[in-house]
N, C-alpha and C positions, 0 to 999 in steps of 0.2 A: 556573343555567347562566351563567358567563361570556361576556364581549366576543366574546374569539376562539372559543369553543364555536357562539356563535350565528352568528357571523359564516362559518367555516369547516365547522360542520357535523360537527367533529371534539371530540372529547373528549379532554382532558388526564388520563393517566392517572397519578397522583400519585407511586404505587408506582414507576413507571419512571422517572419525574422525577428526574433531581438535579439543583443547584448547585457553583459553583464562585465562589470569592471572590477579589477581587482582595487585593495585601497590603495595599493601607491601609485594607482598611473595617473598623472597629472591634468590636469583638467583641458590645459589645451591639446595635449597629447590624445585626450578622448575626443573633442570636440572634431579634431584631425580625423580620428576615424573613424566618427558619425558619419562627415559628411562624405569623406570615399565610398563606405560600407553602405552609404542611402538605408541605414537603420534607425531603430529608436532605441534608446537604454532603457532596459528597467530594473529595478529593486532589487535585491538577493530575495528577498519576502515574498515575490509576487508566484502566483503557481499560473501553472501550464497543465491543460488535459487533469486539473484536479489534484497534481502533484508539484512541489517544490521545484521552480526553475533553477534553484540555487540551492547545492546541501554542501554547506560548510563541515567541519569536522565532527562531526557530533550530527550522524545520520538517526538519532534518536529523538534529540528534540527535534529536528526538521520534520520527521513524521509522526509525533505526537496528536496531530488532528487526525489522524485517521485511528489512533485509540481511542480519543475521546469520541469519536463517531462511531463505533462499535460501540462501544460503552453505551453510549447515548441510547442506541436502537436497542441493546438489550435489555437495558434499564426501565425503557418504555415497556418492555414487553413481559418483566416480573413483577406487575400485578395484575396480569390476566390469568386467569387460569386455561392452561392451552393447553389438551393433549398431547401425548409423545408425539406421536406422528406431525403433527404442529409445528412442535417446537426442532423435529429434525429439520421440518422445511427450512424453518426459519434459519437456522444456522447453516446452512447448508444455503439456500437460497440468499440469503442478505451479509447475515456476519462473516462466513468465508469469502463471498464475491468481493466486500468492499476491500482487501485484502489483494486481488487476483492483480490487479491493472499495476500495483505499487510492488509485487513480489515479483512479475514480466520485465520491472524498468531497474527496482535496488536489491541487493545482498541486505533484508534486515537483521537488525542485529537478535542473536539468539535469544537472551533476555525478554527484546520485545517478542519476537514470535511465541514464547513461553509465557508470557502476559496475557497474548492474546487468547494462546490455548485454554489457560488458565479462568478466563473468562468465559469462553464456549462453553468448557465445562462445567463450572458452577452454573450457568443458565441453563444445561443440561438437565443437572440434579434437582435444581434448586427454584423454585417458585418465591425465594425470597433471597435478597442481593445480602441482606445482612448477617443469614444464619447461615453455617456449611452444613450440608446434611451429607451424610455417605454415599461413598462411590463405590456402588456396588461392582462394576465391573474397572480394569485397569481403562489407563488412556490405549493403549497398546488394542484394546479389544475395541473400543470405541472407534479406531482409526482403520478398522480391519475391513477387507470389502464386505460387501454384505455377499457374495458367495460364501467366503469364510464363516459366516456368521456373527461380523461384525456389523458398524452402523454406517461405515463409508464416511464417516466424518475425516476434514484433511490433516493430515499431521504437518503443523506450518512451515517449520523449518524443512522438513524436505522436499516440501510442496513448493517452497519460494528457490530452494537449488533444482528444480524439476523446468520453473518457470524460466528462469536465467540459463540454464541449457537448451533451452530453445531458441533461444538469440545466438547459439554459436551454430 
């Protein structure tokens, strides 16, 4: 039983283990401690639980696939004609959640949570990706609980510092 086994009560479980090598450690340097560590390497590229095992400096393109996966799912869903009540599910049920697991684990950058918002909302308003049609109420009102009398939609950026204070 190792340090941290003893220490934490927890067991490393080898098989679910990987590595990730920086680029200058030398190959038999790694090879060394493959074979101590009884792991495998993988890729900076390869994801874990649906997210990035590896985010190099640039946390925006690293999660890049999860805009275009929102996109996607919205995309699909402006040329239906879907009731309000519909189309809160839907953002609410689908476009927020794929959001939830990546706001729990990164700080995204403001920008993209503004993208993302910025997305909700037009699929809010909009039955068409290509034309803006007006927003009759602000985002402010749209993020408000519905006691308030708003729609309970999430406001990301404070929803992904909400998520990340739950890990302290």
């Amino acid at each position: 039983m190792g340090i941290y086994e003893r220490a934490s009560g927890q067991a490393v479980d080898v098989q679910k283990s990987n590595v990730v090598f920086a680029k200058g450690i030398p190959p038999s340097r790694r090879a060394a401690l493959l074979l101590v560590l009884d792991i495998r390497e993988v890729l900076a590229h390869e994801k874990y639980l649906g997210l990035p095992s590896y985010v190099g400096r640039s946390r925006k393109k690293s999660l890049l696939f999860i805009k275009d996966k929102i996109n996607k799912r919205l995309s699909s869903w402006m040329d239906r004609l879907i009731s309000w009540a519909g189309r809160e599910v839907l953002i609410k049920a689908v476009a927020q959640a794929i959001l939830t697991y990546a706001m729990g684990v990164f700080k995204l950058p403001t920008n993209f949570c503004n993208a993302m918002q910025a997305n909700i909302n037009r699929f809010w308003w909009s039955n068409d990706q290509q034309r803006r049609k007006i927003h009759w109420i602000s985002l402010d009102r749209l993020c408000d609980k519905k006691d308030d009398r708003g729609l309970g939609f999430r406001e990301m950026e404070a929803f992904n510092d909400a998520m990340l204070a739950k890990q302290i």
